[in-house]
Backbone as CSV, one residue per row, in Angstrom:
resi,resn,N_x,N_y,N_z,CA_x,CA_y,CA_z,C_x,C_y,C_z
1,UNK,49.106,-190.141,108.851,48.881,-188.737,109.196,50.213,-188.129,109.614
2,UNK,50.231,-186.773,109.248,51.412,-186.091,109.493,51.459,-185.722,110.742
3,UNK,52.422,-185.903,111.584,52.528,-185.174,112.586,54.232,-184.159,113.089
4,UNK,53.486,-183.031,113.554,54.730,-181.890,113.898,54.764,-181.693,114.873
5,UNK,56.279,-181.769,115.426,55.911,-181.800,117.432,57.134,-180.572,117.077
6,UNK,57.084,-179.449,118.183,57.415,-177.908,118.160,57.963,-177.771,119.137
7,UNK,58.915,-177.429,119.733,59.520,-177.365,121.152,58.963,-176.275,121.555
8,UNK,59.042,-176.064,123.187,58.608,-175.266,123.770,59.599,-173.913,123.237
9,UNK,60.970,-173.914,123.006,61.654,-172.570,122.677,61.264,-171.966,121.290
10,UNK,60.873,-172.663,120.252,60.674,-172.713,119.262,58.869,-172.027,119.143
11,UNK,58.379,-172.757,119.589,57.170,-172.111,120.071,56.712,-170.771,120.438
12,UNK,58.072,-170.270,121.869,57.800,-169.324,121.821,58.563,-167.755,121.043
13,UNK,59.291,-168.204,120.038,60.187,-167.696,119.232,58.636,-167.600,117.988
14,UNK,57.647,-168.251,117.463,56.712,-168.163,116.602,56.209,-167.012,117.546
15,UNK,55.364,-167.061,118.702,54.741,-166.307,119.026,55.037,-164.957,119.346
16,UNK,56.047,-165.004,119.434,56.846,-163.514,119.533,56.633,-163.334,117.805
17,UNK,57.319,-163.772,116.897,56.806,-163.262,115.622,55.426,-162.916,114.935
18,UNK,54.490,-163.616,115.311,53.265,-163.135,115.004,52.931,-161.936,116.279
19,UNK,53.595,-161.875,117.457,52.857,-160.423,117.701,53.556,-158.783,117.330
20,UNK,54.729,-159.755,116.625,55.368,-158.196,115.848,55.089,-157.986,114.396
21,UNK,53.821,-158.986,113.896,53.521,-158.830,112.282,51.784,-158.374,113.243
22,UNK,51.039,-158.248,114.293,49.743,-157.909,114.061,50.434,-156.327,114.415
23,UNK,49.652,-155.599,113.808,49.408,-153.849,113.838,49.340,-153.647,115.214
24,UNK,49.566,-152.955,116.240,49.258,-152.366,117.544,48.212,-151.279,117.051
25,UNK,47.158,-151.536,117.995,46.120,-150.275,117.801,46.168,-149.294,119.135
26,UNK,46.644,-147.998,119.136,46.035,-147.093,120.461,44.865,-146.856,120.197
27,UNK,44.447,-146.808,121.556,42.701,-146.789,122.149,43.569,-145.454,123.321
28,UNK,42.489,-144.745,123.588,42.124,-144.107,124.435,41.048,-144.463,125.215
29,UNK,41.993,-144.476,126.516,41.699,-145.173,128.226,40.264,-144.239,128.525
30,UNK,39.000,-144.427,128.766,38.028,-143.730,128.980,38.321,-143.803,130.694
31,UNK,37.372,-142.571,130.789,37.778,-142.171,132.375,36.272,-142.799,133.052
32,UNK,35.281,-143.410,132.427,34.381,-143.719,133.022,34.041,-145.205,132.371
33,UNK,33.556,-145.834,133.327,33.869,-147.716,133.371,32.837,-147.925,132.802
34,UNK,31.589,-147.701,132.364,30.647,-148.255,131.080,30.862,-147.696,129.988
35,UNK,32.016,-146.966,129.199,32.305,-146.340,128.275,33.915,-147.410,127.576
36,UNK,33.796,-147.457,126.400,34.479,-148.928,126.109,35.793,-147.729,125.756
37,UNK,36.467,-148.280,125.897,37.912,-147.537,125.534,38.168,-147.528,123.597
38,UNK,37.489,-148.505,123.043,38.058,-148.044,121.705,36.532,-147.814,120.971
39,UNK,35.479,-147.372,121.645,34.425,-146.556,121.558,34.814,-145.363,119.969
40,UNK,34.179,-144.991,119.510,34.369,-143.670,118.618,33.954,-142.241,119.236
41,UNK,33.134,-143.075,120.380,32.441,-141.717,120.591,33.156,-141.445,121.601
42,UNK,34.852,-142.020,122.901,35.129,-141.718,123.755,35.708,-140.490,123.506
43,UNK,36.375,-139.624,122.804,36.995,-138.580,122.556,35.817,-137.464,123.218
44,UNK,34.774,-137.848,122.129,34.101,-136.513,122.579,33.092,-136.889,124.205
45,UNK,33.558,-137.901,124.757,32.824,-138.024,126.194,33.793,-137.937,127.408
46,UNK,34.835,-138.350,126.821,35.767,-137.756,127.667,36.068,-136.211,127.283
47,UNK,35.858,-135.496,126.504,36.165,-133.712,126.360,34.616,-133.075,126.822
48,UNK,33.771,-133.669,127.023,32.440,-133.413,127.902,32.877,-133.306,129.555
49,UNK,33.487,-134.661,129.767,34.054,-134.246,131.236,34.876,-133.752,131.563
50,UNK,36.518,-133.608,130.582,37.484,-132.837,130.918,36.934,-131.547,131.444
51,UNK,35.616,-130.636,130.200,35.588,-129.467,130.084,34.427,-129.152,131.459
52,UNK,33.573,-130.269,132.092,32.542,-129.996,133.507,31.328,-129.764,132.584
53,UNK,31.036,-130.331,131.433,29.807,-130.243,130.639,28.796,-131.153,131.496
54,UNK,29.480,-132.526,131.819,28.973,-133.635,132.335,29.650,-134.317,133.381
55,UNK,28.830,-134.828,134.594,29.809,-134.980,135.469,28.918,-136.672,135.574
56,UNK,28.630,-136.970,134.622,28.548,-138.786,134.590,27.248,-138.828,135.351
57,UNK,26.887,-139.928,135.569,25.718,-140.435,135.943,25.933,-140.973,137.800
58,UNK,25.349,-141.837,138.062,25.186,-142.532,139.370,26.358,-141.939,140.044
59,UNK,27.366,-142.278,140.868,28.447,-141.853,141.589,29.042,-140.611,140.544
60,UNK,29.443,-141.080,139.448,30.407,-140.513,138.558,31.342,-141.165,137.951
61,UNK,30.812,-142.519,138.594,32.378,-143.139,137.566,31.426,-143.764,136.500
62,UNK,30.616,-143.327,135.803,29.963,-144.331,134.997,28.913,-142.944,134.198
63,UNK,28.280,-143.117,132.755,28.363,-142.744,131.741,27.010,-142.607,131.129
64,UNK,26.634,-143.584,131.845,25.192,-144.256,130.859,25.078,-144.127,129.060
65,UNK,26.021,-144.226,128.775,25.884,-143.930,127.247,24.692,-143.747,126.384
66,UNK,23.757,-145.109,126.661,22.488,-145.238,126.432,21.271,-145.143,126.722
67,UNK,21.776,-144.094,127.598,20.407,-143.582,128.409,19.839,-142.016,127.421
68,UNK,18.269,-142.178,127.651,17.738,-141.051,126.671,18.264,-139.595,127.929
69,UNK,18.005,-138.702,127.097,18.492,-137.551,127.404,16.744,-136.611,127.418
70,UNK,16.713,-135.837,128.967,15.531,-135.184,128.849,15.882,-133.836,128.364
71,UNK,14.839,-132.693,128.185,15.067,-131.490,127.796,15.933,-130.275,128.961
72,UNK,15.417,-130.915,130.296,16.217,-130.305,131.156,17.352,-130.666,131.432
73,UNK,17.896,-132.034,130.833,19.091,-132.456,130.934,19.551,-131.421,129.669
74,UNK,19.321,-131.355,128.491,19.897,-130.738,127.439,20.191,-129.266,127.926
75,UNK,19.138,-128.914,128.533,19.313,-127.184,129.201,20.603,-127.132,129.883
76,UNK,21.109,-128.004,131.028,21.755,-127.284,131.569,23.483,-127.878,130.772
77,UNK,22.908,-128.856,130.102,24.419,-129.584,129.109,24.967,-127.925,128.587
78,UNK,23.915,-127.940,127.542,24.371,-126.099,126.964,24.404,-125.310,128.011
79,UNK,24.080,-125.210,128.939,24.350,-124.013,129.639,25.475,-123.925,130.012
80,UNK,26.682,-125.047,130.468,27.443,-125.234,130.651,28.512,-125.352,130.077
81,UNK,28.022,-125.535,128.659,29.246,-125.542,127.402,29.511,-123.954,126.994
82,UNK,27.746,-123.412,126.934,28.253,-121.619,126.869,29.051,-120.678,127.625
83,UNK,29.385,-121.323,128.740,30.546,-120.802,129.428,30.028,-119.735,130.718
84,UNK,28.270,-119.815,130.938,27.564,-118.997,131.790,27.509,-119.702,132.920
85,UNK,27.681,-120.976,133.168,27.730,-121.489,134.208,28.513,-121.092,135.338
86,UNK,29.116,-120.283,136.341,29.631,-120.154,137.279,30.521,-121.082,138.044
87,UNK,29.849,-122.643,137.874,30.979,-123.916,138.250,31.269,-124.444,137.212
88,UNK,31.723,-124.087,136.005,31.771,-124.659,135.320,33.008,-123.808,134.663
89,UNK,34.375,-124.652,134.598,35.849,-124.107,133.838,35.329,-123.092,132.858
90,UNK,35.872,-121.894,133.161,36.070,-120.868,131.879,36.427,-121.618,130.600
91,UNK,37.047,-122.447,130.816,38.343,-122.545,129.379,37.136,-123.277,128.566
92,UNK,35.932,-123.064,128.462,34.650,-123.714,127.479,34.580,-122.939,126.626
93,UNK,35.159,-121.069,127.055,34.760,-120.294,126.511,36.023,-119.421,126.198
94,UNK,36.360,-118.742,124.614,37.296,-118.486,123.842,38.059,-117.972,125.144
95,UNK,39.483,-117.683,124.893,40.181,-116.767,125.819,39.678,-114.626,125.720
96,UNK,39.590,-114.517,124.385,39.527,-113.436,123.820,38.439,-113.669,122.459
97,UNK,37.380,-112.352,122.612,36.362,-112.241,121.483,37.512,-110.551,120.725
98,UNK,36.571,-110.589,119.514,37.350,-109.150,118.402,36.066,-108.783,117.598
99,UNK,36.554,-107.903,117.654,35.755,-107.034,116.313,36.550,-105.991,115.842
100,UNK,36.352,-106.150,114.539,36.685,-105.520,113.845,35.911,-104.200,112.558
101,UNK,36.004,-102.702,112.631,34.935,-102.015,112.150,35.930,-100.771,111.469
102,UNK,35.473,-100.611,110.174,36.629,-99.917,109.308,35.926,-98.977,108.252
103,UNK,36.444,-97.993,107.693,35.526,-96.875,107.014,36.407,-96.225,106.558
104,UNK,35.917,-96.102,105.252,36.655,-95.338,104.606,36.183,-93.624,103.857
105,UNK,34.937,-93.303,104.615,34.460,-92.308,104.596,35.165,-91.068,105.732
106,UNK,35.355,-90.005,104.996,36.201,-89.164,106.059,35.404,-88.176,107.008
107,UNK,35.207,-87.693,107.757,34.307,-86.972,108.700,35.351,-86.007,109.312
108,UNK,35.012,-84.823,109.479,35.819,-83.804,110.276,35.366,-82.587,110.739
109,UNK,35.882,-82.334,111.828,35.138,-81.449,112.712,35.823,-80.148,113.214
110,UNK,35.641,-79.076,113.325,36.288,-77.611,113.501,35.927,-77.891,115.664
111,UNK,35.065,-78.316,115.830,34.374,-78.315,117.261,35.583,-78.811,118.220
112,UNK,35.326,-77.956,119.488,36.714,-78.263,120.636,35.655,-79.027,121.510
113,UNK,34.577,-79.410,121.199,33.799,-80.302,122.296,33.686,-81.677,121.541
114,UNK,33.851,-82.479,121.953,34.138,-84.571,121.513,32.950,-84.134,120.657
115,UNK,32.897,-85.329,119.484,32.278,-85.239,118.613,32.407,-86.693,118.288
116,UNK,30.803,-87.160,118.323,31.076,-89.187,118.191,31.730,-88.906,116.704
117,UNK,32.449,-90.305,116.324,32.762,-90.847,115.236,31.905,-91.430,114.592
118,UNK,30.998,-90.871,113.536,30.138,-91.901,113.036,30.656,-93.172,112.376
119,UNK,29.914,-94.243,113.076,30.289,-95.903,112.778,31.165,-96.126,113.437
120,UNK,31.944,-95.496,114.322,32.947,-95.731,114.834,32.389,-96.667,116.429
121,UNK,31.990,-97.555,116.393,30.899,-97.975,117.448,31.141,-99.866,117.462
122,UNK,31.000,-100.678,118.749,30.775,-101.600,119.014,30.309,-102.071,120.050
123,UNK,29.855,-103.394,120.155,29.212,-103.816,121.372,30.054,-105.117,121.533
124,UNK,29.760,-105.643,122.857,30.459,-106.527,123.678,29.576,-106.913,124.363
125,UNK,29.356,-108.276,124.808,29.089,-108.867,126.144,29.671,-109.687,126.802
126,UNK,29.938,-109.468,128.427,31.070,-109.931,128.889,29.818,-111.082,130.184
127,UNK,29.998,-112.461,129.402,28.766,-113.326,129.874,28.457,-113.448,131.826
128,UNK,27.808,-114.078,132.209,27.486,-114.498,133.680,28.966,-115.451,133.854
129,UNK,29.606,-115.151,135.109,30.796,-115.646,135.501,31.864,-115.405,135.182
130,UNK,31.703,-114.390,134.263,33.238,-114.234,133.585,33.558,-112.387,134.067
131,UNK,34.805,-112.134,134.119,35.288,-110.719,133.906,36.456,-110.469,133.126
132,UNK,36.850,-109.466,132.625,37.953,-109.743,131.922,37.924,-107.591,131.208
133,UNK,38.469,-107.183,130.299,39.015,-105.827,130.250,38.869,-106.099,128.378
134,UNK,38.834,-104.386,127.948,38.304,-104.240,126.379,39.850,-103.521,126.532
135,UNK,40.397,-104.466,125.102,41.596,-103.925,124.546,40.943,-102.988,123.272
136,UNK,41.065,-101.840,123.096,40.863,-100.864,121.565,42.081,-100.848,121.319
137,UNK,42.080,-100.664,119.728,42.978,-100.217,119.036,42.314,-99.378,118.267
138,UNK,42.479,-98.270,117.493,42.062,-97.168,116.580,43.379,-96.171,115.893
139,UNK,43.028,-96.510,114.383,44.217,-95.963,113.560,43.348,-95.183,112.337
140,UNK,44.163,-94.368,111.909,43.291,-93.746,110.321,44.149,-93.020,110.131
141,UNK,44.023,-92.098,108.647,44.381,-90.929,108.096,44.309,-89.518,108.945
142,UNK,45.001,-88.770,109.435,44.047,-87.578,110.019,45.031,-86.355,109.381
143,UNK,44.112,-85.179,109.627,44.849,-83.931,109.499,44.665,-83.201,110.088
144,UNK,45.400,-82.433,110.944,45.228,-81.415,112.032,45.489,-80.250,111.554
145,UNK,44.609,-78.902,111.416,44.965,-77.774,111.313,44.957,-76.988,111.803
146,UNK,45.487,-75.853,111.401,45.252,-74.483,112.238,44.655,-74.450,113.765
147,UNK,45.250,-75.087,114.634,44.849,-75.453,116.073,45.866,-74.498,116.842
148,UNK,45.272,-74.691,118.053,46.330,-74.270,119.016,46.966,-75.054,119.663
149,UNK,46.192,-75.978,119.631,47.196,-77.052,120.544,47.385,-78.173,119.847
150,UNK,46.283,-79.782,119.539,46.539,-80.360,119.586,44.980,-81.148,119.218
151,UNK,45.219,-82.358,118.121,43.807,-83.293,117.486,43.840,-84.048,118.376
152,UNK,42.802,-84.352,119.205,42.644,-85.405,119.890,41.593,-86.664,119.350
153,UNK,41.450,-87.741,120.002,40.502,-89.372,119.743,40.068,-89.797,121.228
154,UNK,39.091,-89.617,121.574,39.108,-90.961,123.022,38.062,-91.874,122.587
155,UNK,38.314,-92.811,123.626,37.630,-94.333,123.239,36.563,-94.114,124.961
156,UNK,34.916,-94.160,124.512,34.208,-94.535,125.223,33.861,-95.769,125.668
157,UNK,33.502,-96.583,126.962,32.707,-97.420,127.142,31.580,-97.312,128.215
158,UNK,30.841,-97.799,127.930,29.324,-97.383,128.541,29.487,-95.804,128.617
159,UNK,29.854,-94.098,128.207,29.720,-93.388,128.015,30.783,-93.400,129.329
160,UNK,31.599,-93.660,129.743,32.982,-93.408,130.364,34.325,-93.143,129.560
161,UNK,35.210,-92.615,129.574,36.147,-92.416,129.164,37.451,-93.611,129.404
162,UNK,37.888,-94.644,128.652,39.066,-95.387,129.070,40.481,-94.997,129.015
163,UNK,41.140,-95.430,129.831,42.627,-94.927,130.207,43.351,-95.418,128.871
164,UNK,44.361,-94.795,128.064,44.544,-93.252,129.038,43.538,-92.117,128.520
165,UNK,43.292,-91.122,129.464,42.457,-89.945,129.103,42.688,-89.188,128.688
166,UNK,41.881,-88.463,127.795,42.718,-86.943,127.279,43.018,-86.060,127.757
167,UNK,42.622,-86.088,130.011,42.993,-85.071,130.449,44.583,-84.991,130.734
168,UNK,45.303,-85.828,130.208,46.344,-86.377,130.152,47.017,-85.388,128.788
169,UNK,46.406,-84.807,128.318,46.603,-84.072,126.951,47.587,-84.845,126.416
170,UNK,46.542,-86.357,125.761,47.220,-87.403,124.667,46.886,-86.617,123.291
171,UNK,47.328,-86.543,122.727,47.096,-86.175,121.379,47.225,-87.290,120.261
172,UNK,46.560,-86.986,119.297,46.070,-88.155,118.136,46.798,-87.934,117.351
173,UNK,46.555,-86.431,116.613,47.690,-85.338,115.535,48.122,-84.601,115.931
174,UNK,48.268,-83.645,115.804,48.930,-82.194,116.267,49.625,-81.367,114.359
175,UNK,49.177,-80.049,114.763,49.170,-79.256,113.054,50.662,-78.866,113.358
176,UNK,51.046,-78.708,111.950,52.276,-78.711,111.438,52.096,-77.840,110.246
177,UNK,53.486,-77.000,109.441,53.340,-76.328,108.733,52.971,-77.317,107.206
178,UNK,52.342,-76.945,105.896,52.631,-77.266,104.993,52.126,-76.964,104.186
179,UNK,52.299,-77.066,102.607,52.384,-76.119,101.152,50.937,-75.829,101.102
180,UNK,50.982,-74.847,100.840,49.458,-74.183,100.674,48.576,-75.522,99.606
181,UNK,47.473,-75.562,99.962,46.825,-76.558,98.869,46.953,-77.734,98.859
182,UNK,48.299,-78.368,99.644,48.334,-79.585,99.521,48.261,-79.878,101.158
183,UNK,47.338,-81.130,101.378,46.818,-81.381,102.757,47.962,-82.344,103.574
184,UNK,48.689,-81.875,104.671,49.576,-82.805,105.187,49.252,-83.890,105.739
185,UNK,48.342,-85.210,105.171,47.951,-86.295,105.398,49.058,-87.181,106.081
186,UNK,48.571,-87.949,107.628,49.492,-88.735,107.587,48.766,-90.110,108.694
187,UNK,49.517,-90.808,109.169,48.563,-92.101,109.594,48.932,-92.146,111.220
188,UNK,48.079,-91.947,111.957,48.505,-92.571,113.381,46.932,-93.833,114.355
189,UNK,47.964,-93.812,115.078,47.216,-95.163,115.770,47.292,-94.923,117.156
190,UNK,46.484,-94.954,117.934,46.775,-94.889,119.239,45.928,-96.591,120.273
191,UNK,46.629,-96.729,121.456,45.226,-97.903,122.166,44.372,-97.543,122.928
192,UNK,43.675,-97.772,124.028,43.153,-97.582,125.100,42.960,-98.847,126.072
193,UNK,42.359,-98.717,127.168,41.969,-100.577,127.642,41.162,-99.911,128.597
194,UNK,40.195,-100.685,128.958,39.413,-100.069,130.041,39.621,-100.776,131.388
195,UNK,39.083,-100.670,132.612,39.376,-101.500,133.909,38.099,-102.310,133.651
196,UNK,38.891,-103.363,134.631,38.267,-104.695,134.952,36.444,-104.282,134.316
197,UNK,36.195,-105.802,134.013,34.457,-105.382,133.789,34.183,-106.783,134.198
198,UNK,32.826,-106.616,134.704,31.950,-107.959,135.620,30.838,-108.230,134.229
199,UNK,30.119,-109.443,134.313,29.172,-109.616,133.418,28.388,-108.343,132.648
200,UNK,28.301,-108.340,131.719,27.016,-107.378,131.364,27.410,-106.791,129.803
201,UNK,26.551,-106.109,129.264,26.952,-105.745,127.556,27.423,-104.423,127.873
202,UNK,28.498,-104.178,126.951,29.357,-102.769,126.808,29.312,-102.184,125.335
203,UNK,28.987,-101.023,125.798,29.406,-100.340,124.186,30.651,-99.211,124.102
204,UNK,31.030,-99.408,123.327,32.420,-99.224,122.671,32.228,-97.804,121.797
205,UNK,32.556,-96.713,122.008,32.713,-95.716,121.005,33.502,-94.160,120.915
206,UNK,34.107,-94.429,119.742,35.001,-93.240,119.553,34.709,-91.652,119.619
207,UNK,35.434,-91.374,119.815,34.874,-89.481,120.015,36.016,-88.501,119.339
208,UNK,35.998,-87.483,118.667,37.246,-86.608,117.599,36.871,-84.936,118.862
209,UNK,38.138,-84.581,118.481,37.751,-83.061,119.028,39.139,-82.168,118.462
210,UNK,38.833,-80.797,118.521,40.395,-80.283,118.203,40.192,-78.897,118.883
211,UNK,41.527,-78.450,119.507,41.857,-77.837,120.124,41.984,-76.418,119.084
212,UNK,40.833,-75.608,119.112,40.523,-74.771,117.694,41.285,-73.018,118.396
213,UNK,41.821,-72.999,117.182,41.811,-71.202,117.138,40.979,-70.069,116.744
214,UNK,40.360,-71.038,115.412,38.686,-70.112,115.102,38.267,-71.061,114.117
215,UNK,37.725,-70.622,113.441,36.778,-71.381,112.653,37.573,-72.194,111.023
216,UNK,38.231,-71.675,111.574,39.469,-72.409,110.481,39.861,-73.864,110.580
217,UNK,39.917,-74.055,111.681,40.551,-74.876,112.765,39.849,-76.376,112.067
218,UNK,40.952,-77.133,112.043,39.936,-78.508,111.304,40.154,-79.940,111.380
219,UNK,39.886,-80.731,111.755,40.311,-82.476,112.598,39.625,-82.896,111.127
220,UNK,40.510,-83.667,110.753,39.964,-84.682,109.802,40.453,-86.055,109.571
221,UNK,39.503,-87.124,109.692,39.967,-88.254,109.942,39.244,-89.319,108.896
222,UNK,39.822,-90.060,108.218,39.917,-90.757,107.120,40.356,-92.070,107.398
223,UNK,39.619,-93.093,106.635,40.396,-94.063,105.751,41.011,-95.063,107.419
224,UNK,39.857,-94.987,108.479,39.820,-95.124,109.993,39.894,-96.957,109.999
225,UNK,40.210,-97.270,111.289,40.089,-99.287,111.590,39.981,-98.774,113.240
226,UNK,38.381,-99.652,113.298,38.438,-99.849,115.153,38.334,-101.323,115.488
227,UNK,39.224,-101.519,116.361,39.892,-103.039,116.715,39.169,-103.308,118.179
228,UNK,38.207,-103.685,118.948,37.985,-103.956,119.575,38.093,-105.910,120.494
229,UNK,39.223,-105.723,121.434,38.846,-107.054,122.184,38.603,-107.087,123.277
230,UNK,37.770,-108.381,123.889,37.746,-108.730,124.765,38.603,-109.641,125.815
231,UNK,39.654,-109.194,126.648,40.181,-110.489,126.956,39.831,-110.787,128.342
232,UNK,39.508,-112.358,128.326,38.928,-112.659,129.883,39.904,-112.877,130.955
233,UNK,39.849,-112.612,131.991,40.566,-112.862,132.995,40.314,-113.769,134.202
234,UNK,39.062,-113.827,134.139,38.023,-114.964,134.957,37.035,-115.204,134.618
């Protein structure tokens, strides 16, 4: 029979080579001690607790992986991922919601009293626990005529006026001379933002008016984009 005797230096010169030919695998370290670290499912049980979806079982350091789940357990899991929970991290829920609402139908008005924008309209809800402020944006085609002063736009919410106001005499257009027959079309954009808002649904809507000399007098607005966001602040 053959025999191979291996020195101890030699020995450990092999074993150092076979642990630089096996692959190294990273595992992610689970934060709770019945949850196996190279698990498939630790990613998404550890981003359950990062986010306060789940705060573990018995003490908290432990997981139950395999434990059934009741319906009131499921209730308040979602309630907590929707971002309505009150103890429960905002960051479950986007930083900022948008909408976006655009028309290319033109509408125009001779009237010096606000006049809604038809379609020019959105809604918002700003959930339980959260507050945060509506960024508008609003741009289109307009033409201002024969005025005395000045085309105005304001942006409503809940039937309030948002800053800045038109008593501010912001103007949208303002009339200018030009060739008989041909309409001096041109593009402006203005923002608004409203103050702080606490839970609850908001509606969003535009208003036209023009500062008239007589019946001549004419706001016309075209070829419009209303940009509505939400951004949260708490």
């Amino acid at each position: 029979m053959l025999q191979i005797t291996i020195s101890k230096r030699a020995a450990v010169v092999i074993t150092v080579a076979l642990m630089l030919i096996v692959p190294a695998t990273a595992v992610a370290q689970s934060l709770f001690t019945d949850v196996a670290d190279n698990s498939v499912h630790t990613p998404g049980i550890e981003y359950m607790k990062d986010s306060g979806v789940t705060l573990g079982c018995g003490d908290g350091t432990t997981f139950c992986p395999r434990d059934p789940v009741l319906r009131e357990q499921m209730a308040t899991f979602m309630y907590r991922l929707s971002g309505n929970d009150p103890n429960t991290a905002p960051s479950v829920l986007p930083l900022s919601n948008m909408e976006v609402v655009t028309n290319i139908s033109g509408q125009f008005t001779n009237s010096d009293a606000w006049v809604d924008l038809n379609g020019a309209t959105t809604t918002h809800v700003v959930p339980q626990g959260r507050e945060g402020f509506i960024l508008v944006t609003f741009g289109g085609e307009s033409v201002c005529e024969n005025t005395l002063g000045y085309c105005a736009v304001r942006v409503l919410v809940n039937g309030t006026e948002i800053s800045p106001a038109n008593d501010l005499d912001i103007a949208f257009d303002s009339p200018e001379d030009s060739v008989p027959g041909l309409e001096p079309w041109e593009s402006h954009t203005t923002q608004r933002v409203s103050d702080t808002l606490t839970a609850g649904t908001y509606t969003v809507q535009v208003q036209m008016r023009v500062d008239r000399v007589d019946d001549t007098s004419n706001f016309r607005l075209d070829d419009w984009l209303l940009s509505t966001e939400v951004h949260y602040t708490g």
